[in-house]
Structure formats: structure tokens, C-alpha cells
DSSP file (Angstrom, degrees, kcal/mol; ACC not computed):
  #  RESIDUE AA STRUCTURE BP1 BP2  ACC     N-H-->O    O-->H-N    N-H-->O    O-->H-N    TCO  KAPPA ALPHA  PHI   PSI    X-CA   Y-CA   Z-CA
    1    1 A X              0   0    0      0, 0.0    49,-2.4     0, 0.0     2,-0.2   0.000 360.0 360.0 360.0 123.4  -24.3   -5.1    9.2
    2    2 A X     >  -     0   0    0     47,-0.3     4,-1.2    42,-0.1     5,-0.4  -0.541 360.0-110.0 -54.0 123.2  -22.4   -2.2    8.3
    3    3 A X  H  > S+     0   0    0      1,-0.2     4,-2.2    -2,-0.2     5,-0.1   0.944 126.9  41.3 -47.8 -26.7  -18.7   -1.6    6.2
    4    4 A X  H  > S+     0   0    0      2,-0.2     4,-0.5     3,-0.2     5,-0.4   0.879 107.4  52.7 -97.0 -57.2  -17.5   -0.6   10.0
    5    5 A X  H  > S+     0   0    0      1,-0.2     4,-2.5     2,-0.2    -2,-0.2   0.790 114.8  45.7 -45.1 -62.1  -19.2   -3.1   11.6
    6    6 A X  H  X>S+     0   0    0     -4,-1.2     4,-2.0     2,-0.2     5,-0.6   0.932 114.1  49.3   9.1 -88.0  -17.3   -5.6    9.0
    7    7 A X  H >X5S+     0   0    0     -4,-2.2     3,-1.3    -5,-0.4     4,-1.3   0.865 108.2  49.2 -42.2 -65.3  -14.2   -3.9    9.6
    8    8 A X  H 3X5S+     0   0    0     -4,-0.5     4,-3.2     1,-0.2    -1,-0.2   0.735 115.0  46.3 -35.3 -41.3  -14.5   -4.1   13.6
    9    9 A X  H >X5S+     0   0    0     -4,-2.5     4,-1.2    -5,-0.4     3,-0.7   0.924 111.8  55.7 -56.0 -65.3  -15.3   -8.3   13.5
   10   10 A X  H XX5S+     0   0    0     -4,-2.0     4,-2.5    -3,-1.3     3,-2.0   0.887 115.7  34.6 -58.4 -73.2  -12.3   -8.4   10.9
   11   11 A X  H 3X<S+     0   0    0     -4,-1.3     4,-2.7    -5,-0.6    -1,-0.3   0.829 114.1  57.5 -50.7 -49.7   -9.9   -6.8   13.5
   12   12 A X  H <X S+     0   0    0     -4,-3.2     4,-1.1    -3,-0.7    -1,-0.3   0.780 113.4  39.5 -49.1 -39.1  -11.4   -8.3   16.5
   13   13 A X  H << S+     0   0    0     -3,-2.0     4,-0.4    -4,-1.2    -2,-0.2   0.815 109.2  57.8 -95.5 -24.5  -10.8  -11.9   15.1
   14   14 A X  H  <>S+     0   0    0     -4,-2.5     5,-3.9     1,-0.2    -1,-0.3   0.826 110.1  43.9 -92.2 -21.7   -7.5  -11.1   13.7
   15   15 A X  H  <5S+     0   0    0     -4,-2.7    -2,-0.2     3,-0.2     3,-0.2   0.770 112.8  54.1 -61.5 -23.1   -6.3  -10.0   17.5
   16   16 A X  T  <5S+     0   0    0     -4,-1.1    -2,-0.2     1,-0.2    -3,-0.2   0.637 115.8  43.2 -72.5 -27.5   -8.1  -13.2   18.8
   17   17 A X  T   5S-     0   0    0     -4,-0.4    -1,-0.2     2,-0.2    -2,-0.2   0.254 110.2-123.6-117.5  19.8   -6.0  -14.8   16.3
   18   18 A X  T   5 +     0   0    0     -3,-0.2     2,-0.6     1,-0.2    -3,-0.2   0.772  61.9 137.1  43.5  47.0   -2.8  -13.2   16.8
   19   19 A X      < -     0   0    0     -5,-3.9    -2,-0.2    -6,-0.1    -1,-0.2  -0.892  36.2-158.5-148.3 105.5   -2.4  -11.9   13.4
   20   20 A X        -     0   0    0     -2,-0.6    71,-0.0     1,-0.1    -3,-0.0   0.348  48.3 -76.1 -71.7-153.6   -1.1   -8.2   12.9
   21   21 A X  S    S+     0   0    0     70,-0.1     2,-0.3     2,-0.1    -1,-0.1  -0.179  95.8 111.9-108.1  38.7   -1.6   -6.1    9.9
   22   22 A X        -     0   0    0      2,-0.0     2,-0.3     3,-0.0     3,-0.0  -0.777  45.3-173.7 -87.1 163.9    1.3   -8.1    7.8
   23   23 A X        -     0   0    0     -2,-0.3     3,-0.1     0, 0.0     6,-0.1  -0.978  39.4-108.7-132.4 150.3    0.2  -10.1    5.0
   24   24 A X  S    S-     0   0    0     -2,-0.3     2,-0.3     1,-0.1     3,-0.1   0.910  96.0  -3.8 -24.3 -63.2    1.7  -12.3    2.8
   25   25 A X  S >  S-     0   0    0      1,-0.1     3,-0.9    -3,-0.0     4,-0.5  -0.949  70.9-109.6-152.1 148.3    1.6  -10.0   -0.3
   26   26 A X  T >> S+     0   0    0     -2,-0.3     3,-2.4     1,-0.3     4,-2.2   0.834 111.7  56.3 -82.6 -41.0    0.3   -7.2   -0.8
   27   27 A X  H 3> S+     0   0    0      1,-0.3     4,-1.1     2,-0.2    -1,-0.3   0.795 104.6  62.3 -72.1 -15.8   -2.9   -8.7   -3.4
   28   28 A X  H <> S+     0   0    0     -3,-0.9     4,-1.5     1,-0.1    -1,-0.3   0.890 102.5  40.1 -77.5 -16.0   -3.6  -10.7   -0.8
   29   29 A X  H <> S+     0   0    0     -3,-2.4     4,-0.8    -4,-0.5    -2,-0.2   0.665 111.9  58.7 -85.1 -25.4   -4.4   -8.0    1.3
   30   30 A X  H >X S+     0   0    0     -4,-2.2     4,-3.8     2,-0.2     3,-0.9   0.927 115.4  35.8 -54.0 -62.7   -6.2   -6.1   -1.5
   31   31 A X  H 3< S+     0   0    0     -4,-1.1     4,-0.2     1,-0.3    -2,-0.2   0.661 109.3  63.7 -92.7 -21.1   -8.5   -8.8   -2.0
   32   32 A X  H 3< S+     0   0    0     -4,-1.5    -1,-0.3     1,-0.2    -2,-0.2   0.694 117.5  26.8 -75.2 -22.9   -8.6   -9.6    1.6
   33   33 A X  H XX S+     0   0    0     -3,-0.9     3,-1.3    -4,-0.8     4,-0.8   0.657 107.9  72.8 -92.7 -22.6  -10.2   -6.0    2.4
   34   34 A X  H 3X S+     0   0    0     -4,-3.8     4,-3.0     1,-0.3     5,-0.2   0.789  88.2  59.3 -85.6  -9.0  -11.7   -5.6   -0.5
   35   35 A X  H 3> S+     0   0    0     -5,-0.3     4,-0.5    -4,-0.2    -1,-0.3   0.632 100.9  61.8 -88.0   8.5  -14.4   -8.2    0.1
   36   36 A X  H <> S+     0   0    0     -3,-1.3     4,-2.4     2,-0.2    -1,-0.2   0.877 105.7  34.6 -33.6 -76.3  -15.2   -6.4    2.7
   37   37 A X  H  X S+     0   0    0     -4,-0.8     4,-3.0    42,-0.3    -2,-0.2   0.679 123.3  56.4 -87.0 -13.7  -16.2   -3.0    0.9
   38   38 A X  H  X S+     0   0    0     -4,-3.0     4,-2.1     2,-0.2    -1,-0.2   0.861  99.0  53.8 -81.7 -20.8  -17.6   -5.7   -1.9
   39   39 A X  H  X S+     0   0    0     -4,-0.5     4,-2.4    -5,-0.2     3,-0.3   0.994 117.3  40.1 -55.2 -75.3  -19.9   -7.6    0.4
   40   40 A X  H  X S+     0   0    0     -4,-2.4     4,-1.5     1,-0.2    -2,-0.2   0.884 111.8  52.2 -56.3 -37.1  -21.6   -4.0    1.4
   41   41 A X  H  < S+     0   0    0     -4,-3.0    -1,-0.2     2,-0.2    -2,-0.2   0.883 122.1  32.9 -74.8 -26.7  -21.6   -2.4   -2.1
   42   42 A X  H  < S+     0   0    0     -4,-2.1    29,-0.5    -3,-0.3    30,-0.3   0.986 124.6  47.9 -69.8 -64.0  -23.5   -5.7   -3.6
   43   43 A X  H  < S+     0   0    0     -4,-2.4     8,-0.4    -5,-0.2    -2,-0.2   0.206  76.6 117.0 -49.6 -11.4  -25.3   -6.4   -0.6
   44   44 A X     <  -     0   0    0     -4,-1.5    27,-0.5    -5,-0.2     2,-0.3  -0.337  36.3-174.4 -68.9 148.0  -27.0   -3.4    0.8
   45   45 A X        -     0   0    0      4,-1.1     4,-0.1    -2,-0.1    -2,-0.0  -0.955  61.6 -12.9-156.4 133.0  -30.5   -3.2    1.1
   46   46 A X  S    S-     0   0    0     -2,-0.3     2,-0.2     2,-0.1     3,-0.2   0.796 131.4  -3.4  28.8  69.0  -33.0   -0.6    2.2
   47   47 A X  S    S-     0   0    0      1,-0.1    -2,-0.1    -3,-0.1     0, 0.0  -0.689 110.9 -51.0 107.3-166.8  -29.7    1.9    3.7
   48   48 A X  S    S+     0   0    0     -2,-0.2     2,-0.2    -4,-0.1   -45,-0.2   0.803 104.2  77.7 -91.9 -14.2  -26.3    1.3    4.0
   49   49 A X        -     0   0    0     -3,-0.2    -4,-1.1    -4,-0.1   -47,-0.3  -0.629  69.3-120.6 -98.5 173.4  -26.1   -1.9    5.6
   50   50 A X        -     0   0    0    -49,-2.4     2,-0.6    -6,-0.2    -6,-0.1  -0.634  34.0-110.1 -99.4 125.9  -26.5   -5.3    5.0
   51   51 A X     >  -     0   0    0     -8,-0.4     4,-1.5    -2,-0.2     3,-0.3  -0.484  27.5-122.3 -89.4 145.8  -29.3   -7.8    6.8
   52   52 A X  H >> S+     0   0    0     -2,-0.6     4,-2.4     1,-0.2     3,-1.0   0.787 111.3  52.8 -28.7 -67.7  -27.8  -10.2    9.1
   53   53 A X  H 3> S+     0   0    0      1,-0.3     4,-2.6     2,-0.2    -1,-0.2   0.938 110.3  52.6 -74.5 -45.7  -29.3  -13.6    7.3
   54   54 A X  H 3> S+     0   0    0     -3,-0.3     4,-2.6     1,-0.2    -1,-0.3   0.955 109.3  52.7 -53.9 -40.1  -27.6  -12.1    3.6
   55   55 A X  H << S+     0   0    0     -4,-1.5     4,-0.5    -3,-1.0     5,-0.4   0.993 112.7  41.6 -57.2 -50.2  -24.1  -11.8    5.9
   56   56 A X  H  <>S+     0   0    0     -4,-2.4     5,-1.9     1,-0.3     4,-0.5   0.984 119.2  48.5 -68.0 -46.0  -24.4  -15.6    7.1
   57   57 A X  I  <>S+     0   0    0     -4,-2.6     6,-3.1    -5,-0.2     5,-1.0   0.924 118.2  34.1 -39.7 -60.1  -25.4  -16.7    3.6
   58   58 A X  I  X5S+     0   0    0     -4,-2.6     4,-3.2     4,-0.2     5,-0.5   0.948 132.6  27.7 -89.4 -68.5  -23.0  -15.1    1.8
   59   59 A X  I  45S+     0   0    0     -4,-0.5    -3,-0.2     1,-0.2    -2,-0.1   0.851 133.0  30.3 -16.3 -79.4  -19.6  -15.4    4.6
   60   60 A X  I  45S+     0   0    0     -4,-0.5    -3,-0.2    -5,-0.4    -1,-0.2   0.887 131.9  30.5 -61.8 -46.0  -20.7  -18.7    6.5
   61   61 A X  I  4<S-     0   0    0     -5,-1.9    -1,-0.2    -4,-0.4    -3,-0.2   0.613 100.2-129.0-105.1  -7.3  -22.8  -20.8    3.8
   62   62 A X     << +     0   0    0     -4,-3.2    -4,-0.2    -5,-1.0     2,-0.2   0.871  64.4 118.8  66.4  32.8  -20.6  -19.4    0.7
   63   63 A X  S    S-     0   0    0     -6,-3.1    -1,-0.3    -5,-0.5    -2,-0.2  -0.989  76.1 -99.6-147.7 174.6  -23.6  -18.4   -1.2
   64   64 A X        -     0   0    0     -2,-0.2   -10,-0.0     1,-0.1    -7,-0.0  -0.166  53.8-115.2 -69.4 146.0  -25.6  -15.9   -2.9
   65   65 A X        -     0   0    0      1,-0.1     2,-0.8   -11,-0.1    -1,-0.1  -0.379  32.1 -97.8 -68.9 172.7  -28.7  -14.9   -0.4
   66   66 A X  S    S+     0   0    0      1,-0.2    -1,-0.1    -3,-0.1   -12,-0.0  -0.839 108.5  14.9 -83.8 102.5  -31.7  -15.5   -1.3
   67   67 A X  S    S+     0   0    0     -2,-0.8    -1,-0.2     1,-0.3    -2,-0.1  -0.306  78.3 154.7 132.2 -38.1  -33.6  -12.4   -2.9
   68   68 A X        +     0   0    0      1,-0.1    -1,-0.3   -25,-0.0     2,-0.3   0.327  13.4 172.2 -15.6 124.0  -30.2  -10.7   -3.4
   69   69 A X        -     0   0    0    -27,-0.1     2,-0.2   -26,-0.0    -1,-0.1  -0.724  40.8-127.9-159.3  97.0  -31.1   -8.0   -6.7
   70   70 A X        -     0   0    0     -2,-0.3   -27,-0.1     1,-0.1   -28,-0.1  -0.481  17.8-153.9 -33.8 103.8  -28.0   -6.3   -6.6
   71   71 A X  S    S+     0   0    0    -29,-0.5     2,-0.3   -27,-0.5    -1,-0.1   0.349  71.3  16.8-101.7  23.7  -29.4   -2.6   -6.4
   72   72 A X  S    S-     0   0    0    -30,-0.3     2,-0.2   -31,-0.1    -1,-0.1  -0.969  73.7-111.2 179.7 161.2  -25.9   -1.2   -8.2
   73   73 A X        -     0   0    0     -2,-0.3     2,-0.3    -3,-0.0   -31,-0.0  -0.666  27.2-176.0-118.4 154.3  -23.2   -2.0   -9.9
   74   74 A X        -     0   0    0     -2,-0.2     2,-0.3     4,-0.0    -2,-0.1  -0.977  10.8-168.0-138.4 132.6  -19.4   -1.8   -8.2
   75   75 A X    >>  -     0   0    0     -2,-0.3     3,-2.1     0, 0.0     2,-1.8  -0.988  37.0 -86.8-138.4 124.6  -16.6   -2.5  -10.3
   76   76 A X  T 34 S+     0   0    0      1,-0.4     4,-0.2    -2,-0.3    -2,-0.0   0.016 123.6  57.1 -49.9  -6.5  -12.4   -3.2   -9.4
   77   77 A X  T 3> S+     0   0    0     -2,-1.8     4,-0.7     2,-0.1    -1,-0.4   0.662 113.3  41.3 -94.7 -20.0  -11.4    0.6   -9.4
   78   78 A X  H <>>S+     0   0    0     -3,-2.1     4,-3.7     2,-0.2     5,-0.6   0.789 123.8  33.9 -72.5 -40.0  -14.3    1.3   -6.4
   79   79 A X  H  <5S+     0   0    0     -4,-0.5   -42,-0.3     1,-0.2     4,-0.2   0.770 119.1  53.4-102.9   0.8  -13.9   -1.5   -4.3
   80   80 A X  H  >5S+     0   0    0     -4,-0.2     4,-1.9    -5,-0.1    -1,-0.2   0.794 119.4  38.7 -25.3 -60.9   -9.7   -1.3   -5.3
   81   81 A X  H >X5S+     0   0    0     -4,-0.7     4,-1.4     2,-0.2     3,-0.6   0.995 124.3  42.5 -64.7 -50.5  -10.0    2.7   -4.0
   82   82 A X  H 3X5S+     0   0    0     -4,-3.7     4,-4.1     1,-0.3    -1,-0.2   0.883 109.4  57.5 -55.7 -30.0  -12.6    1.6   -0.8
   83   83 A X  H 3><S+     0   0    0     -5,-0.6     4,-1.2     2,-0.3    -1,-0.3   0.912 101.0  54.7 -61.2 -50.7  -10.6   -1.2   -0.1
   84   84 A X  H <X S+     0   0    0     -4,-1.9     4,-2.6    -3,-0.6    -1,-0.2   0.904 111.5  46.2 -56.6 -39.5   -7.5    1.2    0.4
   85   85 A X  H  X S+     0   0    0     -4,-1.4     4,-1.8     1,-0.2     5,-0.3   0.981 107.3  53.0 -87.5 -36.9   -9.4    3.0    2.9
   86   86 A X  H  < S+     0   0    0     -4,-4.1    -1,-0.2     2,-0.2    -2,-0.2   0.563 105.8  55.2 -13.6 -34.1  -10.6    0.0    4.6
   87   87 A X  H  X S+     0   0    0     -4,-1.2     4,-1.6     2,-0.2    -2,-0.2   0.849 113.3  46.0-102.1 -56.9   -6.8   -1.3    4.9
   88   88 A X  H  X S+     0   0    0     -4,-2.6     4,-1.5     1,-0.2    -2,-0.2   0.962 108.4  50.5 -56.0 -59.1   -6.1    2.2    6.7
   89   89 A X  H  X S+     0   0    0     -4,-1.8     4,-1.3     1,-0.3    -1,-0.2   0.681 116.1  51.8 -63.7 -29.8   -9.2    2.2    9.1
   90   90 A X  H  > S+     0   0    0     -5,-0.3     4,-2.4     2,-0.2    -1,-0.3   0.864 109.1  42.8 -85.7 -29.4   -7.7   -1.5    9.9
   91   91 A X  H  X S+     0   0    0     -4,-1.6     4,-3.1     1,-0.2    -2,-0.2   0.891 108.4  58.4 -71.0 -24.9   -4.5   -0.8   10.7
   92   92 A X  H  X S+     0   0    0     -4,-1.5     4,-1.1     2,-0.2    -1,-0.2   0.945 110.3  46.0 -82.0 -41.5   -5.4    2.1   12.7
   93   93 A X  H >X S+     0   0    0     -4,-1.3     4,-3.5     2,-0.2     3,-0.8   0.922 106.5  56.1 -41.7 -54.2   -7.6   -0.2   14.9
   94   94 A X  H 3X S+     0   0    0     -4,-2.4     4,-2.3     1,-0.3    -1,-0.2   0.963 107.0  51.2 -68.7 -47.7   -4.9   -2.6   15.2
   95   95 A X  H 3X S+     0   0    0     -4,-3.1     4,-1.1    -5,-0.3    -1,-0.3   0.791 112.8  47.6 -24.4 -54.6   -2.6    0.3   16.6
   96   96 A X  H <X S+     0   0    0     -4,-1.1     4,-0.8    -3,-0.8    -2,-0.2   0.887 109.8  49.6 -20.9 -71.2   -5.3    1.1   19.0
   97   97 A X  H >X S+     0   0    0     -4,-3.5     4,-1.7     1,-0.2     3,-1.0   0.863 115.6  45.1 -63.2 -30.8   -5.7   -2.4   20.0
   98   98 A X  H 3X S+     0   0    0     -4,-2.3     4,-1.0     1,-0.3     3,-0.3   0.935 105.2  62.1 -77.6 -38.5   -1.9   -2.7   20.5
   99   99 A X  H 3X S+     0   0    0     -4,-1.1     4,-0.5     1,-0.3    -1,-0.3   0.490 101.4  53.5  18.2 -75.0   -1.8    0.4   22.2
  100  100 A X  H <X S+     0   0    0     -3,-1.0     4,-2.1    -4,-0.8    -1,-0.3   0.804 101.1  57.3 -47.3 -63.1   -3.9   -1.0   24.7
  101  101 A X  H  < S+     0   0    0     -4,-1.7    -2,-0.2    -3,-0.3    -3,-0.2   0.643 103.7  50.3 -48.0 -43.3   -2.0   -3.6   25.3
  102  102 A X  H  < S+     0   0    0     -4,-1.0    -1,-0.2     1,-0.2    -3,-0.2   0.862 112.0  52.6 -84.8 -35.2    1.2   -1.7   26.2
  103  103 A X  H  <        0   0    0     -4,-0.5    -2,-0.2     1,-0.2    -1,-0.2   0.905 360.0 360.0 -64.3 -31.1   -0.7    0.2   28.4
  104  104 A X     <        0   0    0     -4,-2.1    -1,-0.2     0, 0.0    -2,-0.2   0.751 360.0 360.0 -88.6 360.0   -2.3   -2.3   30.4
């Protein structure tokens, strides 16, 4: 799994769920992309993505995977800055998707 692949599921679910690119407050929104770009920068392994069974673990079962040796350290001004661009790269989807929508 991949920071885009991430994003796309994110986008997908929140059009499935009717739920544009407002948020509550803005730190929710922070914190809500930024576990995003933090998920991939702890989790990556052998390339830039993240293996499927570490996703379920860490998303579905709400724990650390098993083997996880965190090969670098990421700290609240990177995944703050990644995070930002994440938040663009969603919004511009959700434009897209809506986009769509008008057209069809």
C-alpha cells in the first residue's frame, strides 16, 4: 500500500459516505490526513510502500504489526508539512469526483 493508494481509499469512502472535504476543525483534519502520511513514513518496508497484513494490523485491528522496526524516524513538522499536501491531493480528487457527477 502506497501514500496514494491511502489517499484514493480515503476519498473513495468518504464519497460512498457522502462526506465532502469540510471538517469539523481544521486539527481535525490535520490529524485526520496526517495519519495517513504517518502510517507510510513508520510503516514502509523494503520501498515506499507498506505490506498489506501491516495495513490491516495497524487500521483494522488497532495495533502495532508484528515485526514493525521502524526504519526512520518522522516527527510533527514532516508529517504536519506531508499532511498539507495530502489535504490538497484530497480535495483535488474530491473536485474530480464531483466533477463527474455534474457531468453525468
Amino acid at each position: 500500500m502506497t501514500l496514494e493508494n491511502l489517499i484514493r481509499m480515503k476519498v473513495n469512502r468518504e464519497i460512498r459516505a457522502k462526506i465532502d472535504t469540510t471538517y469539523p476543525n481544521v486539527a481535525l483534519k490535520k490529524i485526520s490526513h496526517g495519519e495517513l502520511v504517518l502510517a507510510t513514513e513508520v510503516m514502509q518496508h523494503d520501498g515506499p510502500g507498506i505490506p498489506v497484513e501491516w495495513f490491516k494490523a495497524w487500521f483494522l485491528e488497532e495495533r502495532l504489526p508484528e515485526g514493525l522496526n521502524p526504519p526512520n524516524t518522522t516527527g510533527l513538522f514532516s508529517v504536519d508539512s506531508k499532511g498539507g499536501e495530502v489535504s490538497r491531493r484530497i480535495a483535488a480528487l474530491h473536485a474530480e469526483a464531483a466533477e463527474e457527477r455534474r457531468d453525468a
